[in-house]
N, C-alpha and C positions, 0 to 999 in steps of 0.2 A: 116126596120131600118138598115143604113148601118153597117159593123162590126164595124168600129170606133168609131160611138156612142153606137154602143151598146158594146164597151169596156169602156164608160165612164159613163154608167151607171153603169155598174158594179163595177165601180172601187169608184164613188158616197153611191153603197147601202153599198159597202165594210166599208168605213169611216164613216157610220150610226152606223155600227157593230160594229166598234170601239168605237164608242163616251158610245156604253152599255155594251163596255167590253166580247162581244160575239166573244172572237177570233179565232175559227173555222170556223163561220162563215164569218168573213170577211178576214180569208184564203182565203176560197171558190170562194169567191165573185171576190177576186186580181187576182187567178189562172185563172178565166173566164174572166177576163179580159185581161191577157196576151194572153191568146189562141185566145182571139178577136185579139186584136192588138198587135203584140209581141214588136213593137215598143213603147208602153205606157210609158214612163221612171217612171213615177208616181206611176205606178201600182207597179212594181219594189220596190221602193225606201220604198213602204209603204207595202209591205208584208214584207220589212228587217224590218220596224221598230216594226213588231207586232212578230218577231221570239222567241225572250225568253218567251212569254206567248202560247205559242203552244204548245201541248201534247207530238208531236213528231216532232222535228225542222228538224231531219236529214231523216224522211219519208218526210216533204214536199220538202223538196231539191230535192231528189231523183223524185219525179214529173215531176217539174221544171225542171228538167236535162233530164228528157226526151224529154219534150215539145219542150227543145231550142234545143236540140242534131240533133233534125229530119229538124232545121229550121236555123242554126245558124246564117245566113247570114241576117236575119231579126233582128238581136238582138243586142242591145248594150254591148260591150263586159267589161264593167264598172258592171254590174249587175253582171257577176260572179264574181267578184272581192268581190262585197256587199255580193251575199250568201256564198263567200268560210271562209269571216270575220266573218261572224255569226256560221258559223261552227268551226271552231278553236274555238271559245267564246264556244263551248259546246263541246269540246276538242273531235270533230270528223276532227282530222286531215290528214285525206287518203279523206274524204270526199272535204275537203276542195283543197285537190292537183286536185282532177277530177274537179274542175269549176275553178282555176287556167290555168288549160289548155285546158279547154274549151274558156274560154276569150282571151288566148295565140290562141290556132285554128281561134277563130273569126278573131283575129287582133294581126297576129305575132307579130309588131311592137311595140305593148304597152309596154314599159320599167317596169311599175308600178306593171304589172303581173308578170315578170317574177322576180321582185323583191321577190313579195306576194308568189310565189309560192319557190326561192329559200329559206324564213322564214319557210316554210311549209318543205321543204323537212330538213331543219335544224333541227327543232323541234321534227320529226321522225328520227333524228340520220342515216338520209343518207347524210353525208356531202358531198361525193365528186358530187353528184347529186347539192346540194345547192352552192358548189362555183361554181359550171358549169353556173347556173342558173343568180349568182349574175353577174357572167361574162358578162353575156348574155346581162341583163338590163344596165350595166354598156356601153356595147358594141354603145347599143340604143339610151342611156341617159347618156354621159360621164359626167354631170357636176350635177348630185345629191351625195351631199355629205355622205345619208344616204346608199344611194348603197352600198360604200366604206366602210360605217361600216359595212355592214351586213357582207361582203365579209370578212373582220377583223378578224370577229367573228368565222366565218366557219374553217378561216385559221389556226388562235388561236387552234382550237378543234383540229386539225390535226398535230399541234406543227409546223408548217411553219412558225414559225417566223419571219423571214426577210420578206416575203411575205404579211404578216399581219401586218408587221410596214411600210411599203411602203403604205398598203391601207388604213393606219389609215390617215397618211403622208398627205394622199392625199384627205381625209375627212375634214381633219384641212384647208388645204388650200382653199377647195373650201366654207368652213363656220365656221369659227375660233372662233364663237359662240356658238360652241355643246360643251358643257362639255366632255361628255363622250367617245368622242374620244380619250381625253386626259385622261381619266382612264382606258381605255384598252390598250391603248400606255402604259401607265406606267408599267399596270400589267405586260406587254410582257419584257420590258426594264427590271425590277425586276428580273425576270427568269431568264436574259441574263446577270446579273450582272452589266448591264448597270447604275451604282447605280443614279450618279449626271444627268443623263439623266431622268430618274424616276422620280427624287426629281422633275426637271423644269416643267415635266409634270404634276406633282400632284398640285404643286404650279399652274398652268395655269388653271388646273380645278378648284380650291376650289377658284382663280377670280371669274369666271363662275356661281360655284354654289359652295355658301361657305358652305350651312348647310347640308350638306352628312358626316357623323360620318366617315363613311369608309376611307375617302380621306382625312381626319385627322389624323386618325388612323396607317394609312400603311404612309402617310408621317413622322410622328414619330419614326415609326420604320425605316426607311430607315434614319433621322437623325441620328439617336439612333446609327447605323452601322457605320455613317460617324464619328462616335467619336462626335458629338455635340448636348452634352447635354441639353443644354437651348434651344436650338431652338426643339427639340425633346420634351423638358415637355412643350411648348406653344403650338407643337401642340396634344401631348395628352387630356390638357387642355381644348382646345379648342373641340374637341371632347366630352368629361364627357359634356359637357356643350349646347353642342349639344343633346346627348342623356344621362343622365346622371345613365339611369339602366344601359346599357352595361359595362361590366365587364370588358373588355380586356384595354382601356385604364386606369381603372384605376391600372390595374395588373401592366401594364409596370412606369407610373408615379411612383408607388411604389417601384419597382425595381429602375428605375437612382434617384431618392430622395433621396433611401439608398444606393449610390453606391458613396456620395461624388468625387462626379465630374469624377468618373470610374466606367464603367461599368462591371460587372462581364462576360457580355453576349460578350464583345467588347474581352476580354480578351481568353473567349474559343472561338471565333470565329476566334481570331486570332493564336488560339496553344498554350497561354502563360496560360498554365493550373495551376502552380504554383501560380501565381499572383491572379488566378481566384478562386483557392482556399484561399485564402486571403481574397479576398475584399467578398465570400460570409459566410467567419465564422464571419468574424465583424459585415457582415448585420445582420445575426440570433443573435448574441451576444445583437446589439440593439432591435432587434424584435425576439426573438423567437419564438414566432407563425405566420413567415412570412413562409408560406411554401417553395411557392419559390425559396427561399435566400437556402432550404436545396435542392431542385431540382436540381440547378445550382451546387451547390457545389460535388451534386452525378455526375453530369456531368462530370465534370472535373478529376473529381478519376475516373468515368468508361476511360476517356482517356488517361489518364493515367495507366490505366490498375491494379490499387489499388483494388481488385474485392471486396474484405470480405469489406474495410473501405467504397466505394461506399452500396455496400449491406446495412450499417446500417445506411446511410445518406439516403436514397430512403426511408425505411422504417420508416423515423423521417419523411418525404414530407407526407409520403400515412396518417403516423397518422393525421397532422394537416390537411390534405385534402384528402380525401378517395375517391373522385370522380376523379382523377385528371390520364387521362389515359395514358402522357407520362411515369408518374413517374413507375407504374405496368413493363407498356413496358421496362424501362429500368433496373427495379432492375430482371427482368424476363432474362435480357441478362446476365447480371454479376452472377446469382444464376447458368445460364449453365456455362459461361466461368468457376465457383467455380467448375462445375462438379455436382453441387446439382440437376439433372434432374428431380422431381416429382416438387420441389418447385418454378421452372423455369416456367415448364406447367402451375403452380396453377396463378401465376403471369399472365403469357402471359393469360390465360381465362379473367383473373379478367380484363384485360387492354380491350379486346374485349366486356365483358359485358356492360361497359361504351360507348364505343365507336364502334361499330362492322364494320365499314367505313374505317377503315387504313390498307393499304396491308400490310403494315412493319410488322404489329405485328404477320400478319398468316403468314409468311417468317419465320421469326423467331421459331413460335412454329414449322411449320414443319421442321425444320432444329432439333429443340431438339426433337422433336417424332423421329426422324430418327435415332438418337443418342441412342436412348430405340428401335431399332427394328419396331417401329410400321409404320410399310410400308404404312394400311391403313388409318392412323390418319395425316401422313405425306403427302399422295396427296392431303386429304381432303383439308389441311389447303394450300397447294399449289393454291388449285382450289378456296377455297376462297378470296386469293388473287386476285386472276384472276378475278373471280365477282368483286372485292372490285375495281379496275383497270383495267379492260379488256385491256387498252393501255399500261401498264408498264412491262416492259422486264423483272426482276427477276426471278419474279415467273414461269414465261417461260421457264428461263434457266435452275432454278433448277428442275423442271419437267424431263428438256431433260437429264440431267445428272445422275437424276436415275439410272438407268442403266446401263451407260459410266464411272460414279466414284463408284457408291456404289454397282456396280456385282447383281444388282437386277434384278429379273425374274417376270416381271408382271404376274398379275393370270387375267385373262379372265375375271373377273367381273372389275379389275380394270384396265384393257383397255378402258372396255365398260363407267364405269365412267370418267377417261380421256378426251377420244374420246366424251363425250359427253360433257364436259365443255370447249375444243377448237370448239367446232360445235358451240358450243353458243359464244364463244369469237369472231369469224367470224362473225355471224352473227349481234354483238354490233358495232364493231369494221374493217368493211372490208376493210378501208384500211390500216391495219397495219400488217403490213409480221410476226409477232411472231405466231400466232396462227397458221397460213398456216405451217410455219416452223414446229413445234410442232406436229401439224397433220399429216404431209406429214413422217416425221421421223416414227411416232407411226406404221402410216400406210406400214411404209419399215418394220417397226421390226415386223408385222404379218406377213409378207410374201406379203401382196397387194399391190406389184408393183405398178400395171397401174394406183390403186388410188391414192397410193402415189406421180408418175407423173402428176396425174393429178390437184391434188393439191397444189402443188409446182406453175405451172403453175398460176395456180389461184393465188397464191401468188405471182408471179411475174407481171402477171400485172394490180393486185390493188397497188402494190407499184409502179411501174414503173406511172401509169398514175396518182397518184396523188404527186410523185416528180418529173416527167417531163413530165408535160401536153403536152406541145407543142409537144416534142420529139413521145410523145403517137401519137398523133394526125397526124400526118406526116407520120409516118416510122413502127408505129405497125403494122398495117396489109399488109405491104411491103415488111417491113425488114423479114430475116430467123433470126435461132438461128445457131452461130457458135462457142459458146462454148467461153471461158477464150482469150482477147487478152496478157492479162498480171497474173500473179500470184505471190504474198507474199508468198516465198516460206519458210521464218522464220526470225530469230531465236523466239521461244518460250519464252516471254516475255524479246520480244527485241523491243518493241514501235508498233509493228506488228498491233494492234488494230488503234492506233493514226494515223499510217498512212495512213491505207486504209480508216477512217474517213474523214481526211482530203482530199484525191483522189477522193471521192465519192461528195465533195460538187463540183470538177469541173463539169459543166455545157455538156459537151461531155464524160462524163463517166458516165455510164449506170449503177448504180449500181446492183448487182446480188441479189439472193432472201435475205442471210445473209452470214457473211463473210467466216465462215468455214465452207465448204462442206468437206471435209477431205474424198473425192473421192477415189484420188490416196493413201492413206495410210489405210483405214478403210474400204472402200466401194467401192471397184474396182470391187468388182464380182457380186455388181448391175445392170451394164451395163451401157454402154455411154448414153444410153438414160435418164436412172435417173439422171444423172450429171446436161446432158443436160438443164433439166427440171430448175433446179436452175438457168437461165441466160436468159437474154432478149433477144429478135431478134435485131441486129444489123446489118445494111444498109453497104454494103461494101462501100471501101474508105477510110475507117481511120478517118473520117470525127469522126464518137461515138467510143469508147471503152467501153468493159467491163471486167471485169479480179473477183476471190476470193483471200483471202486469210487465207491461212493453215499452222499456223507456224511449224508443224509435218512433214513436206514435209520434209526438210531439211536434216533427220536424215537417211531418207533409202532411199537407195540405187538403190531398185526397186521401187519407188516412182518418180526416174530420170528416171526410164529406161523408166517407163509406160506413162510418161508425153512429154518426147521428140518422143512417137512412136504416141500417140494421137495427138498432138500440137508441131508439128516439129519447126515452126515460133515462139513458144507462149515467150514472153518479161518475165524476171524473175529477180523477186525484193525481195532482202535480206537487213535485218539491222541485227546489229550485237552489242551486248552491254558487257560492262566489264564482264568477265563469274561470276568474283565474285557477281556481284550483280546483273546479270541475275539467278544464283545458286540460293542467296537469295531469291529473291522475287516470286519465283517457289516453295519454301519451303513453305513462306507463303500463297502462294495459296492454296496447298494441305492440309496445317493444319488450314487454317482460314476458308477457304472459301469452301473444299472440303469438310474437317474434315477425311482424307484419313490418314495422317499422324501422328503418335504417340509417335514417337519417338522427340528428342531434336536435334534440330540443329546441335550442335557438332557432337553426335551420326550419323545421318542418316550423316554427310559430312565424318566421317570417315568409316563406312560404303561403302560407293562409293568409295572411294581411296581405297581399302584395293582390293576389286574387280576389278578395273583397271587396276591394277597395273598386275593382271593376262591374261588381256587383248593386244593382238598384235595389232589389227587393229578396232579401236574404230566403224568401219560405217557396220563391222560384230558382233559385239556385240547378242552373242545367247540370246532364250529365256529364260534361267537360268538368266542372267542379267536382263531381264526386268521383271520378275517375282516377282524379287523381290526388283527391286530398279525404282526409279521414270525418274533415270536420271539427276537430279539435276547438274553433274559435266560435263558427256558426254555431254549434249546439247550444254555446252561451248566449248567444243572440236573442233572449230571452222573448224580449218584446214582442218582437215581427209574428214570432207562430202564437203565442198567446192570444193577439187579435182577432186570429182566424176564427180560433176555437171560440173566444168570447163569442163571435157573431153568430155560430151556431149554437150555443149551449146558452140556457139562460143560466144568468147567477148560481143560482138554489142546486145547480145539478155541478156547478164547478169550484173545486177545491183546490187552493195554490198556496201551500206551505216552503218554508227552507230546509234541509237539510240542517242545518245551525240549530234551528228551532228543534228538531226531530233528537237530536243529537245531544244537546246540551238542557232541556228539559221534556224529557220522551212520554212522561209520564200525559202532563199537561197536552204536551200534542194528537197523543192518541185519544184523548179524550175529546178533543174538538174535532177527529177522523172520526170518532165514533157517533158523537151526534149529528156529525153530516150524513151517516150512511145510516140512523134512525135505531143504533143499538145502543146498550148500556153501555156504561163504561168497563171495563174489565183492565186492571193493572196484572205486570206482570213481574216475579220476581228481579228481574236481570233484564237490560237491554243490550244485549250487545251488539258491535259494529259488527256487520257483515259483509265478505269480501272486503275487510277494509287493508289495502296498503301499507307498504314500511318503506318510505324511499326520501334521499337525498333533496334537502329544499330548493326551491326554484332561486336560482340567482338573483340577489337584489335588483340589479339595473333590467333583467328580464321580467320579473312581475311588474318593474316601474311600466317599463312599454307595456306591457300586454292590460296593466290597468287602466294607463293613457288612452285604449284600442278600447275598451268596455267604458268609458266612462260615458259618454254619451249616448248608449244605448240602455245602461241602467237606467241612466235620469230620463228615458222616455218610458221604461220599464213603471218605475217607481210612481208617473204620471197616469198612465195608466191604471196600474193597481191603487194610486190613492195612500202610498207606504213606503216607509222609507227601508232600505235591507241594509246596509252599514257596511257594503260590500270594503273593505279597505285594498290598493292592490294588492 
């Protein structure tokens, strides 16, 4: 009998075995059939279709993947596609990536595979493998619309944005009949503030497909934002009606019903906290058992900064709703702001018991454990965050500053805790530079250099190739490392963040691993090499740049010496902000966000005057000064360290913008940052303020002194530069 009948015999007694439900056996019977003729398509099609009733689906794979592995050029490469689908169905998805590119080996060419396999690499949280993948098919197959989504969705996870509204973009065009294009557009567009853009999206979906509760739901609320109210309770409405358990719309219809034609939500979203305490004592007055109506109204007192009258509006929410785990989280902030610390913690638990998923709330409590000493109960809830978010910055930052704000001396066990929750944040998360950051630091502060380098590195280029592929793809393994072409050399909350934000979205700037290495001022006796480690290989020419920025630089001395003697060429970019409310907003760093400061504004500013005044030359300032003062007045001291730096750096390589300037026309300033630093111009949709502030204004007769204190040191400023800055106090 030749093989090929005697593959169809077998493949005959196979579907005998089926018809009595003997599915091992007519396993058996397909697999002997394959091995007869691996071209059977039959055989194939009908061992997928007996996969869920098998003992063990991911052993007979593993067969099979033998059988074709030794033959593959015999085999249609459509069958892996069929076993790697039955795999994923029994959620063996490693399983399922090996017959993805087994079918990719058969037949590079199939667009469909490498689709299936970038879903596959998605699904296992290796994104930057999966948009590589989606590229791939898309490369293949440029006109399948669903490619475009997947690739969306990948982009989405990694916050690329603009990248992922391009490929939805381009999803819609090639089939303007998928809904759900237009609800992941929107979701992106929502995030981005893009509000009226959202809303036409959400509206083109629920065309599409009108009975999805969700795309009623979030068009509501995005009405609801726009100020308009009737079109917001129809599509609430219309959602309850849709599914009419879900609770959330009808939370929010209840909220604009009782807001007579004002929203209490419109009003603190816009600041106007007064008003918003209005419109929600009248709602509770007609509903007192709206919880809500007391939710909102603690809102708007915690923004106000009313802490005790917040405290017993949150505590009337938790009575009529006890489950309810903003309200916890928030009377848990205002009981620290009161200084009440046990009752803060009990709050912040109680808000996690319900909810254990929101990083905010473990941020929170480790900032009040920190406040009581408990060093150990403070990382903990740091690193819970980090679970809760492996991708969000905060919990990162306040990790890093242990040490650098609160003079903390880790113990050996809480390294190794640490060290072992950025190993795993890495591991979730590999293309995102906070962890690497985190780790490579830890790693400096034991003394282990090399891993430290070598980590950084690693964090260099998982960010580098998943923000500039292309740039990866070309010049990574080409280019060397040459260290900062440009450096933010300050002022300390002088826009310093905003800017180098902004500089990093140009397309030929390389970003570094994260903005402040604070090399030249904290970590010089690391060596160049560690520096190094922070910054990508960049291709001479001028063609890419990459630069940090450290607004610390500015202030010493030896900070210029050590930087013109490493980077004799290196471009050097200052902004520079009214000192009074660069003073300011430095105060409240250190008492909001550091919790360093303890003293009162007045006090610590006269504080600082009273010791200047003893002072000749502001840019030698000993360490008796810094010992004990922040520096809040010297940083403003514009002039004195400006000089230093002129004397080192000629004109042509130094750059001194304001803040004001950066801020109030961004467009125009970036452009005179770009042709200092020899690039095009490049605008960018949106400027926003970064790390920027919400705090109570400086008392009149206080800015008066503190401008009386700067005003002679501008007018040597403004001699110097040749410019007048319109500093007012």
């Amino acid at each position: 009998m030749s093989t090929a009948n005697q593959a169809v015999v077998c493949l005959n007694l196979g579907n005998d075995y089926v018809g009595s439900q003997q599915w091992e056996l007519a396993a058996n019977c397909y697999r002997q059939a394959i091995e007869a003729d691996p071209n059977l398509a039959a055989a194939y099609t009908s061992l997928s279709s007996i996969w869920q009733h098998l003992q063990q689906p991911q052993a007979e794979a593993e067969k099979l993947y033998q059988i074709i592995s030794e033959n593959p050029g015999s085999v249609n490469p459509n069958f892996g596609l069929i076993v790697g689908e039955s795999l994923e169905k029994h959620q063996d998805s490693q399983g399922a990536i090996a017959w993805y590119n087994l079918a990719i080996a058969i037949h590079p060419q199939l667009a469909v595979a490498h689709y299936k396999l970038a879903q596959a690499y998605h699904n296992t949280n290796q994104v930057d493998l999966a948009i590589a993948s989606y590229q791939k098919a898309i490369e293949l197959q440029p006109n399948i619309y669903i490619y475009y989504v997947g690739l969306g969705q990948a982009l989405t996870s990694t916050k690329l944005d603009e990248q992922a509204i391009t490929a939805y973009q381009k999803a819609i065009e090639l089939k303007p009949d998928f809904s759900w294009s237009y609800h992941h557009l929107a979701v992106i567009l929502t995030r981005l503030g893009r509000i009226e853009e959202a809303i036409d999206n959400y509206r083109q979906e629920i065309e599409l497909n009108p009975d999805f509760y969700w795309s009623h739901f979030h068009l509501g609320d995005l009405l609801s934002q726009q100020n308009q109210p009737e079109e917001a309770i129809a599509a609430y409405r219309k959602a309850i009606a849709i599914n009419p358990q879900q609770p959330e719309a009808h939370q929010r219809l209840t909220e604009i019903l009782s807001r007579d034609q004002k929203t209490g939500e419109d009003a603190l979203l816009g600041g106007r906290y007064e008003e918003a305490i209005a419109i929600y004592r009248d709602m509770v007055a007609a509903k007192p058992d709206y919880s809500w109506g007391y939710y909102g109204w603690g809102l708007a007192l915690l923004n106000l900064r009313q802490w005790s009258e917040a405290i017993e509006v949150f505590n009337q929410a938790i009575n009529l709703n006890p489950d309810c785990f903003w309200s916890y989280n928030n009377l848990g902030y205002c009981l620290f702001k009161q200084g009440e610390i046990p009752q803060a913690i009990d709050a912040y638990r109680k808000a996690i018991a319900i909810d254990p998923e929101i990083p905010e709330v473990y941020i929170r409590l480790g900032d009040t454990l920190l406040q009581q000493q408990d060093i150990d109960g403070a990382i903990a809830a740091y690193l819970d965050a980090i679970k809760a978010q492996p991708d969000g910055e905060i919990a990162y930052i306040k990790l890093r500053h242990l040490r650098t704000y609160s003079f903390i001396k880790l113990q050996p066990e809480q390294i190794e805790a640490i060290a072992s929750g950025y190993q795993q944040a890495i591991s979730q998360v590999p293309h995102y530079p906070e962890p690497y950051i985190n780790y490579g630091d830890l790693l400096t502060e034991i003394g282990d250099i090399s891993a430290a380098i070598s980590t950084y590195k690693q964090g260099v280029l998982a960010k580098t190739k998943i923000i500039r592929p292309e740039f990866f793809s070309n010049h990574w393994e080409t280019a060397s490392v040459q260290g900062p072409n440009f450096l933010i050399i300050g002022a300390q909350k002088g826009g310093t963040t905003s800017l180098y934000e902004y500089l990093c979205h140009h397309p030929q700037i390389i970003p570094n691993l994260h903005k402040e290495v604070d090399f030249f001022m904290w970590q010089y006796y690391r060596g160049l090499d560690w520096y190094l480690a922070h910054f990508p290989p960049i291709p001479p020419g001028g063609e890419f740049l990459t630069g940090e920025a450290s607004p610390s630089y500015i202030v010493d001395s030896k900070v210029c010496d050590r930087i013109s003697q490493a980077f004799p060429e290196v471009k050097l970019i200052v902004t520079l902000r009214n000192p009074v409310d660069r003073a300011f907003s430095q105060y409240q760093d250190h008492r909001n966000w550091m919790g360093q400061e303890k003293r009162t504004l007045e006090q610590a500013m006269i504080d600082e005057i009273a010791i200047l005044d003893t002072i000749d030359d502001p840019t030698q300032a000993e360490r008796k000064f810094w010992g004990c003062q922040y520096g809040y007045l010297l940083r403003g001291m514009y002039v004195y360290f400006l000089e230093k730096w002129m004397q080192k750096f000629p004109p042509e390589q130094l750059l001194i913008l304001t803040s004001e300037e950066l801020y109030n026309h961004p467009q125009n300033t970036l452009k005179q940052v770009f042709e200092f630093l020899g690039l095009p111009d490049h605008q960018l949709s949106e400027y926003p303020r970064y790390t920027a502030g919400s705090y109570n204004p400086i008392p009149e007769t206080l800015r008066q002194t503190l401008g009386d204190f700067f005003r002679p040191h501008n007018h040597k400023l403004e001699e110097l530069l040749g410019r007048k800055f319109h500093w007012s106090p």
